[in-house]
One Martini backbone bead per residue (centre of mass of N, CA, C, O) as a GRO file, in nm:
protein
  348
    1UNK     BB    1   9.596 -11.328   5.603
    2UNK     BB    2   9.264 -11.320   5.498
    3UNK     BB    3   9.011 -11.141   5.470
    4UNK     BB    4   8.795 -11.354   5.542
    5UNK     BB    5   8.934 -11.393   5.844
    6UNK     BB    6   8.929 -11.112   5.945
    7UNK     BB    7   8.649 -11.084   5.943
    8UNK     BB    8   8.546 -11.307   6.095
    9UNK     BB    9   8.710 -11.273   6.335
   10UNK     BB   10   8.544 -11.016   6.390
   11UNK     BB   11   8.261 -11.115   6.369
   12UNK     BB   12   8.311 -11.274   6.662
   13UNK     BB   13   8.390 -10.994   6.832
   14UNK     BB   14   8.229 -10.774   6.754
   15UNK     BB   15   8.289 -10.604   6.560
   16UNK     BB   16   8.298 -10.287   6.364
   17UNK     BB   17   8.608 -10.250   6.274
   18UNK     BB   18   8.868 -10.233   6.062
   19UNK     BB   19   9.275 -10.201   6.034
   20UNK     BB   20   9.476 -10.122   5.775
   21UNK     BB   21   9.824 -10.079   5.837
   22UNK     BB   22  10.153  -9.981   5.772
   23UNK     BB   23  10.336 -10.106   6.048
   24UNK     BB   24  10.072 -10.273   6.177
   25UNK     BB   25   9.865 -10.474   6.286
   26UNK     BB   26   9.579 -10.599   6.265
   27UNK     BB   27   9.269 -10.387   6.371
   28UNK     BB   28   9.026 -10.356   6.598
   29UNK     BB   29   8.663 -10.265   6.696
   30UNK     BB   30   8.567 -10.341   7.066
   31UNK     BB   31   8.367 -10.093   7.250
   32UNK     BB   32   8.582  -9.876   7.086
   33UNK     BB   33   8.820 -10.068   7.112
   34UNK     BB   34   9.167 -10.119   6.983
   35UNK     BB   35   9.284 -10.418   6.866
   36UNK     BB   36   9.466 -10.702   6.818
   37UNK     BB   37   9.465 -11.019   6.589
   38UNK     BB   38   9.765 -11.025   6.554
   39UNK     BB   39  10.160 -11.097   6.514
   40UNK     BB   40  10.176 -10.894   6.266
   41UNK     BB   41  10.326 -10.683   6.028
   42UNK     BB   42  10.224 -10.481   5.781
   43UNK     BB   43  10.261 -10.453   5.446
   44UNK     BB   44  10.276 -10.336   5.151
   45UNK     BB   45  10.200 -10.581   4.999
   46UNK     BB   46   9.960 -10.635   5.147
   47UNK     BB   47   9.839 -10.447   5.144
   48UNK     BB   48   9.753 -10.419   4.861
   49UNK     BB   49   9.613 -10.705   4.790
   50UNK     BB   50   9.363 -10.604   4.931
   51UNK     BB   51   9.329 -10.348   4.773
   52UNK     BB   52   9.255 -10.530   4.535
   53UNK     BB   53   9.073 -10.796   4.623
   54UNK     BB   54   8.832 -10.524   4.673
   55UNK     BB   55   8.850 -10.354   4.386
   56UNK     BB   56   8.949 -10.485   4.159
   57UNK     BB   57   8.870 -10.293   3.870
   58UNK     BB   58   8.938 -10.035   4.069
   59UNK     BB   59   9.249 -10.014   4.149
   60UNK     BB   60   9.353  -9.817   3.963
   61UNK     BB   61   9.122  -9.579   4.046
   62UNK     BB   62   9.262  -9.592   4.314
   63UNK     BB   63   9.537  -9.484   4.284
   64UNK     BB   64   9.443  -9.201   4.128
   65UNK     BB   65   9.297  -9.085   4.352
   66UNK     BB   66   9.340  -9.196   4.669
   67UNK     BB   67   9.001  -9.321   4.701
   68UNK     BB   68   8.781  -9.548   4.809
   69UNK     BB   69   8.413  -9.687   4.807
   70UNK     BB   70   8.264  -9.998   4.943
   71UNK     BB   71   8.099 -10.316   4.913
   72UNK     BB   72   8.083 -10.613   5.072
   73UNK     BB   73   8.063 -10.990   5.053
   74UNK     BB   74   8.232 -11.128   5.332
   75UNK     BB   75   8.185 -11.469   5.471
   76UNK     BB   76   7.847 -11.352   5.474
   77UNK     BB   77   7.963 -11.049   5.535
   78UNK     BB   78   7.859 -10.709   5.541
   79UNK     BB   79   8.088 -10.447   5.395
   80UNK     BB   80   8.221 -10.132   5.451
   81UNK     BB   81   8.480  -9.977   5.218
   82UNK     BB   82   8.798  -9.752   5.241
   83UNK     BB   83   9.029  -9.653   5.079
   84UNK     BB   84   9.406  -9.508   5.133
   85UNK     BB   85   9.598  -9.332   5.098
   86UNK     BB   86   9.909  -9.287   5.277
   87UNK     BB   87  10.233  -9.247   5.285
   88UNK     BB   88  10.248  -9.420   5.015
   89UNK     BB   89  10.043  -9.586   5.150
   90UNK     BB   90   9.795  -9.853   5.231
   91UNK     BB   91   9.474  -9.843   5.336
   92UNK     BB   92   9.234  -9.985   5.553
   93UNK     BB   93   8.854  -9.994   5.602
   94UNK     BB   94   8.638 -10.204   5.773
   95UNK     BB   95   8.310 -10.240   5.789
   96UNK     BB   96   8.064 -10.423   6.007
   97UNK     BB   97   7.747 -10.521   5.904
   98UNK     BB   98   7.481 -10.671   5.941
   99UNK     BB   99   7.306 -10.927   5.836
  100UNK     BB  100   7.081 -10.793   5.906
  101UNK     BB  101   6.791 -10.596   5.984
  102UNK     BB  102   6.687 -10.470   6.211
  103UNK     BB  103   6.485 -10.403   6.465
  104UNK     BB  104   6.358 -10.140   6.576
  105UNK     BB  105   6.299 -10.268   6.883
  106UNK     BB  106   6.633 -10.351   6.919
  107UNK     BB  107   6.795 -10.064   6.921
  108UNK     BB  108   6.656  -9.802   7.153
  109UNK     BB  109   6.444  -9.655   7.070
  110UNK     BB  110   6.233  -9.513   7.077
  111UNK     BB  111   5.867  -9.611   7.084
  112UNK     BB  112   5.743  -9.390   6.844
  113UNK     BB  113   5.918  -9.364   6.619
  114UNK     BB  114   5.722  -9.598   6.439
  115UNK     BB  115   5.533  -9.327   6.340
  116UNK     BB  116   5.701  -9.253   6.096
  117UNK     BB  117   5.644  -9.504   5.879
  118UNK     BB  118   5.343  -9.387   5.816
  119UNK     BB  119   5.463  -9.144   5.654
  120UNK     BB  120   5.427  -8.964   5.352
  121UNK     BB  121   5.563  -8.661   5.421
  122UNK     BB  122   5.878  -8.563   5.437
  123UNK     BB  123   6.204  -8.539   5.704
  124UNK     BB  124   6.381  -8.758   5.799
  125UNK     BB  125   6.660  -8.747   6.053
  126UNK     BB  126   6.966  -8.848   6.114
  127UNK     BB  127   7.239  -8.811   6.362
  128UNK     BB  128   7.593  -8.837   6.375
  129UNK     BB  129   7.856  -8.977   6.412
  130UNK     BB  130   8.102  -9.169   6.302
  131UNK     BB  131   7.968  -9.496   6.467
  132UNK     BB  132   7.637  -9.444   6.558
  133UNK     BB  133   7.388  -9.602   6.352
  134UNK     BB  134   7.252  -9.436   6.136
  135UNK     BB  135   7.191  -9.655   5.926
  136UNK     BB  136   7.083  -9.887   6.115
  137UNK     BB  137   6.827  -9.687   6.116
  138UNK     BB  138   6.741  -9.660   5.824
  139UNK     BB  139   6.696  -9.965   5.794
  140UNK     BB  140   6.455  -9.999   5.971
  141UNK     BB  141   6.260  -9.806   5.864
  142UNK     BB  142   6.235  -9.921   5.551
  143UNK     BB  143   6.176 -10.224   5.663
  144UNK     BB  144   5.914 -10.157   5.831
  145UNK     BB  145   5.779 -10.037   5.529
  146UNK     BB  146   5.798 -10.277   5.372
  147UNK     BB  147   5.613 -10.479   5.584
  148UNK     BB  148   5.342 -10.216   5.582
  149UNK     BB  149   5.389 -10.125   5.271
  150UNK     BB  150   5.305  -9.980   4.933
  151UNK     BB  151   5.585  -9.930   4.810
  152UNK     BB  152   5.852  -9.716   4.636
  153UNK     BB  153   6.186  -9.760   4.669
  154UNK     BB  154   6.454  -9.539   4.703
  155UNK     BB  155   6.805  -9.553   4.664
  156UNK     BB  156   7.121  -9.316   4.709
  157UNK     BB  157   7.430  -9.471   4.754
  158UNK     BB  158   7.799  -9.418   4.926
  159UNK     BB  159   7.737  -9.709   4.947
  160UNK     BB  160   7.588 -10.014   4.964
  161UNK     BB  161   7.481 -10.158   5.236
  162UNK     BB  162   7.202 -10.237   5.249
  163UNK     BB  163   6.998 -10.530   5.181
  164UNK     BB  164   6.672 -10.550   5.006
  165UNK     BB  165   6.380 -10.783   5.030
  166UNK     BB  166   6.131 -10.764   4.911
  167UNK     BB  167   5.753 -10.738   4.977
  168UNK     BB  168   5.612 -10.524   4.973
  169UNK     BB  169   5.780 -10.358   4.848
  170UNK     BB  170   5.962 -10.185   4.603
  171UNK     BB  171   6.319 -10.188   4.500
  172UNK     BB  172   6.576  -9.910   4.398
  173UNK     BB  173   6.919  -9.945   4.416
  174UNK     BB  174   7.196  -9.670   4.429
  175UNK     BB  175   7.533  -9.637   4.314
  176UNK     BB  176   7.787  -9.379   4.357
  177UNK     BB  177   7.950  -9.483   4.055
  178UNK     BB  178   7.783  -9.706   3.923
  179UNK     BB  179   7.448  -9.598   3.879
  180UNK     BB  180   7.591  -9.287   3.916
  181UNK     BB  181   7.757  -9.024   3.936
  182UNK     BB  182   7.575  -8.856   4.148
  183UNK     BB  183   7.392  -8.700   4.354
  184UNK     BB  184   7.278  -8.474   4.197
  185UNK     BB  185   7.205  -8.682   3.984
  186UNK     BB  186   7.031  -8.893   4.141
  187UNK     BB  187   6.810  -8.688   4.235
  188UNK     BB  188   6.713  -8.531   3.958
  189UNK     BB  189   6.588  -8.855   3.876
  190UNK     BB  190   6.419  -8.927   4.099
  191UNK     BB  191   6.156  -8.762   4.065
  192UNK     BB  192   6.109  -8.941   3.780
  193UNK     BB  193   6.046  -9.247   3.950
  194UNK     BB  194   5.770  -9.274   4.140
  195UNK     BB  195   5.834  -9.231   4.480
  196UNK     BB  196   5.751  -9.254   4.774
  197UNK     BB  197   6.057  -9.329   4.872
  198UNK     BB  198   6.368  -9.172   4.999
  199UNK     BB  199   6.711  -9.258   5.020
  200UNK     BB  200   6.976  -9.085   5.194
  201UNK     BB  201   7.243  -9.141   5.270
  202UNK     BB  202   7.341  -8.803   5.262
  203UNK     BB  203   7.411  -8.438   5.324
  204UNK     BB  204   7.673  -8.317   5.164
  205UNK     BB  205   7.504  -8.045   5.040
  206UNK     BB  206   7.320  -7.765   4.883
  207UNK     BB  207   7.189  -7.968   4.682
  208UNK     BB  208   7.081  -8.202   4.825
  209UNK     BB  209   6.892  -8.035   5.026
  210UNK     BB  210   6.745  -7.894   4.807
  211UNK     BB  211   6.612  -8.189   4.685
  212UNK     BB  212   6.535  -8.293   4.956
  213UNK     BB  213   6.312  -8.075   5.022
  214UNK     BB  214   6.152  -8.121   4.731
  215UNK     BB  215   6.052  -8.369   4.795
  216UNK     BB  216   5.933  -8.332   5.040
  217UNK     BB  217   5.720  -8.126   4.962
  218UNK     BB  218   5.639  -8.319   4.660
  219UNK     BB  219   5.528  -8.601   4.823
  220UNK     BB  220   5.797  -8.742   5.006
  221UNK     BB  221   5.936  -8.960   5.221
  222UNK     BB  222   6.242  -8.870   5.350
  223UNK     BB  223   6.599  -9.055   5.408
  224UNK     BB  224   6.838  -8.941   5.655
  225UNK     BB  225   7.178  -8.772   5.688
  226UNK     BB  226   7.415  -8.649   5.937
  227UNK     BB  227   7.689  -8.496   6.117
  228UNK     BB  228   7.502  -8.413   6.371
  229UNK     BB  229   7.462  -8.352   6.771
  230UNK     BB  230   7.164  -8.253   6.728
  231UNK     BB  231   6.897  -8.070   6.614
  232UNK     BB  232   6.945  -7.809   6.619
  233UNK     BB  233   7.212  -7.872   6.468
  234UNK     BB  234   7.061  -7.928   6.219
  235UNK     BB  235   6.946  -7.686   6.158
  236UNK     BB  236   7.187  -7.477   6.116
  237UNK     BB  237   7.321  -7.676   5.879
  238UNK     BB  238   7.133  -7.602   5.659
  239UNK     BB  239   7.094  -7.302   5.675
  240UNK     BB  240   7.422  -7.225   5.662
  241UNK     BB  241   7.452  -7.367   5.373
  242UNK     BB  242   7.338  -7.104   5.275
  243UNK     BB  243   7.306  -6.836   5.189
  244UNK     BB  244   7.179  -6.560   5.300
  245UNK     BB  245   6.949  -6.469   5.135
  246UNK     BB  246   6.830  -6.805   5.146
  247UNK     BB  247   6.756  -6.888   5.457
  248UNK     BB  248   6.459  -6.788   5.516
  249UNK     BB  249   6.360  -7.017   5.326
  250UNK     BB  250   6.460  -7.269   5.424
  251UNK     BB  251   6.371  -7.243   5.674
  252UNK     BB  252   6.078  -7.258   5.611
  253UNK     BB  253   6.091  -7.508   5.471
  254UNK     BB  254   6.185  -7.701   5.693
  255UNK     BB  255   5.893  -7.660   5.857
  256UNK     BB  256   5.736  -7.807   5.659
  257UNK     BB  257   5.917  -8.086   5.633
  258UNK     BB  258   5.986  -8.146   5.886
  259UNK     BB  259   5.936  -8.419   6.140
  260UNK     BB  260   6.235  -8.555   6.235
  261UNK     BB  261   6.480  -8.578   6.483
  262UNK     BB  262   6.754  -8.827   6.495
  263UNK     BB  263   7.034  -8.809   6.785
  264UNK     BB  264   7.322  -9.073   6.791
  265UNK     BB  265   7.471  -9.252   7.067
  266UNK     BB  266   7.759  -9.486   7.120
  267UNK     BB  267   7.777  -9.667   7.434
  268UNK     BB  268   7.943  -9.816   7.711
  269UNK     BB  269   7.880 -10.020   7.880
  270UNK     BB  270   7.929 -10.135   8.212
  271UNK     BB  271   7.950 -10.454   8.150
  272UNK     BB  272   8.121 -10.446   7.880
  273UNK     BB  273   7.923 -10.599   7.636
  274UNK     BB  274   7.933 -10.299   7.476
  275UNK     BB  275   7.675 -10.089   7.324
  276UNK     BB  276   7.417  -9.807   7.405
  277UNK     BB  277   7.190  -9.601   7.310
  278UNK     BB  278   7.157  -9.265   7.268
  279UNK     BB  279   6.828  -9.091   7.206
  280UNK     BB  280   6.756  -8.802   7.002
  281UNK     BB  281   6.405  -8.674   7.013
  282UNK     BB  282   6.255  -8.501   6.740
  283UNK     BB  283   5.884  -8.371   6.704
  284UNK     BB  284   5.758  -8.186   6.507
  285UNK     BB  285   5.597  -7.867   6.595
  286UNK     BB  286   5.456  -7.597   6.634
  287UNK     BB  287   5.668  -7.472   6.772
  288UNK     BB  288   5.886  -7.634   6.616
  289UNK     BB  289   5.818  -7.387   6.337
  290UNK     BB  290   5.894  -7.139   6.450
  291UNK     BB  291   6.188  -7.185   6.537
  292UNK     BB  292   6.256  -7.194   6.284
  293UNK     BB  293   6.116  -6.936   6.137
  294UNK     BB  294   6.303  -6.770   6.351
  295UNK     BB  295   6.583  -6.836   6.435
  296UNK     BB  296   6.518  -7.029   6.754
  297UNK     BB  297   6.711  -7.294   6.801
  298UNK     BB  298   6.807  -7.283   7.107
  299UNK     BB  299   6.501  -7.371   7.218
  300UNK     BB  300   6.473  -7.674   7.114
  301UNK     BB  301   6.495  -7.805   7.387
  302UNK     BB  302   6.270  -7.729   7.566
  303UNK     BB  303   6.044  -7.846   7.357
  304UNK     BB  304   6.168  -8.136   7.397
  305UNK     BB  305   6.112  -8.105   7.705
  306UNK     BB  306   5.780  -8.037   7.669
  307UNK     BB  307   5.691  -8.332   7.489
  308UNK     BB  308   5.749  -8.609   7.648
  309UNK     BB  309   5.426  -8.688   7.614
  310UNK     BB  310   5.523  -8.769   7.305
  311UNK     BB  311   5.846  -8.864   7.301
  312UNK     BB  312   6.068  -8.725   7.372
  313UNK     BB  313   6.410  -8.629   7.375
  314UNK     BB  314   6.679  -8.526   7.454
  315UNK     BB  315   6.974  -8.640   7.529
  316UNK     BB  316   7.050  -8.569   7.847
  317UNK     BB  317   6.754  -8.746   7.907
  318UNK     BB  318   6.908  -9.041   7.786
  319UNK     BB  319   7.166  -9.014   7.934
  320UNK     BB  320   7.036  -9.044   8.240
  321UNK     BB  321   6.852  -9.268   8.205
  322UNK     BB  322   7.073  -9.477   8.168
  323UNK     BB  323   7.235  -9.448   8.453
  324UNK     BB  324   6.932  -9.518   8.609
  325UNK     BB  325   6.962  -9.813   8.462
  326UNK     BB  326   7.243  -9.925   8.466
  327UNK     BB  327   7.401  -9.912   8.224
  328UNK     BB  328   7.590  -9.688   8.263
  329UNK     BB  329   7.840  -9.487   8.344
  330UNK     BB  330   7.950  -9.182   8.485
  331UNK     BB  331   8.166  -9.109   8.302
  332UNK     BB  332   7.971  -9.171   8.042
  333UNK     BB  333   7.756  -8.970   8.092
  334UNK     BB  334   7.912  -8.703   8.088
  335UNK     BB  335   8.113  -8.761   7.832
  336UNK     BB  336   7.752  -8.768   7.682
  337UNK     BB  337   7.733  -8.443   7.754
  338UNK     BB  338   7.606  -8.159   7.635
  339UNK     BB  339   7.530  -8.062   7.965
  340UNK     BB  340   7.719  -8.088   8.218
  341UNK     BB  341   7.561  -7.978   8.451
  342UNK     BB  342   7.290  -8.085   8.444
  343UNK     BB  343   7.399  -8.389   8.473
  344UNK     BB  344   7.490  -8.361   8.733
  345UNK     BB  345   7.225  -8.234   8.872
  346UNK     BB  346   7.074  -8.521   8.802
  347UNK     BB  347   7.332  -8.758   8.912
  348UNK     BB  348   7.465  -8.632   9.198
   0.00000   0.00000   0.00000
């Protein structure tokens, strides 16, 4: 079977990735759970041969490192591929990213979300497992900028997911290993590029975080991701990402810039027929500005409950929300508990 075949074929049963490893059928990944494609099964041959057609020139040099990042557009749909050796043998996972970028709107995330594209300065954070979706909440948010806004967008990613159409904005999009060196070095010369807005595909050490931070200082919208499962965690991983010396600054530099922290999981609905987001809103203010600078992250649940009416929500109170909405089942609501006796006791 040909990838373009493997692609289309899960595009088809609306999979999320691709599995192809040494020595089992081709498998997809379908409201989280794995099946199988085929009634073959992948030899080294075969693994090799995709990972070559995929690769194309950097072939040689993914064979030197034992590991490729990249995206391409196979059978008119856009995915994310990683290449990567184990026990001598060549595997690929394949990511299925939308033909379009979604609408803010169709997503589930909260409704004022969306005034969070309105504004000019400071770092709004994505954050969530990977195969949260947090990708396609940052497409969505620079796509209503594109469409309502006259900026230059810069992105910095690796790879580029999401190809973006210029409307009122015009973008440069810069992908890590082909348009520059790496994060460190691209983000250096970002700054001197005249950008309005730029978006960092992730956060992945302390050179990027204290970029992005200076980015934001220094009056540019910053959109990026975390690796992290609430807001309050995603505060503890930045500041503790710094030598302790210097955590008391960044705590600072964070009150200052940060805007929001949204903070998602990707749930399978009740009736099977897909899966549903819960998402964590934090909408910074002065009380969660003190908490950051105060180093009283555990507090910041009490405070994004306690601002419900300008929109905010924790996790466990958008997956009860979920629950009492008939969209997930109790297993389920349980299972994406934060705070497992709290939501026992509001829906049981």
């Amino acid at each position: 079977m040909k990838i373009d075949e493997l692609v289309l074929n899960a595009n088809t049963k609306k999979a999320s990735d691709i599995h192809l490893v040494f020595g089992l059928p081709p498998k997809c990944r379908v409201t989280g759970s794995l099946e199988s494609m085929a009634d073959f099964v992948l030899t080294d041959e075969l693994c090799d041969s995709y990972a070559k057609e995929l690769a194309r020139e950097g072939y040689e040099d993914f064979l030197k490192v034992g590991e490729m990042d990249l995206a391409r557009t196979i059978g008119g749909v856009r995915v994310r591929i990683n290449l990567f050796r184990q026990q001598e043998h060549t595997s690929v996972v394949i990511r299925l990213l939308n033909d379009k970028i979604p609408s803010l709107d169709t997503l589930g995330l909260p409704d004022v979300v969306d005034r969070l594209t309105e504004l000019n300065r400071g770092i709004i954070i994505v954050t969530g497992q990977t195969g949260s979706g947090k990708s396609t909440t940052l497409a969505s948010l620079i796509d209503r900028i594109n469409h309502t806004r006259d900026c230059h967008v810069i992105t910095l990613e690796d790879p580029i997911e999401y190809v973006y159409k210029p409307d009122r904005s015009i973008f440069n999009q810069r992908e890590v290993g082909r348009d520059t060196k790496s994060y460190e070095t691209g983000l250096r010369a970002v700054l001197r590029e005249d950008p309005d807005v730029i978006l960092i595909g992730e956060m992945r050490d302390t050179i990027t975080m204290e970029t992005a931070l200076k980015a934001a200082e220094t009056g540019h919208l910053v959109l990026t991701t975390l690796h992290t499962g609430s807001a309050a965690e995603t505060v503890d991983r930045i500041v503790d990402s710094f030598p302790e010396g210097r955590q008391q600054q960044i705590r600072l530099q964070l009150s200052i810039t940060l805007l929001a922290v949204l903070s998602q999981q990707l749930l399978p609905k009740k009736d099977g027929s897909g899966r549903i987001l819960a998402c964590e809103y934090m909408l910074v203010n002065s009380a969660i500005k003190n908490l950051i600078r105060e180093g009283k992250s555990p507090q910041i649940d009490n405070v994004i409950s306690t601002t419900a009416d300008k929109g905010a929500i924790t996790m466990d109170n958008a997956v009860i929300k979920l629950y009492r909405d008939k969209k997930i089942s109790l297993k389920t609501a349980l299972s994406a508990a934060k705070n497992l006796d709290f939501v026992k006791k509001s829906i049981t």
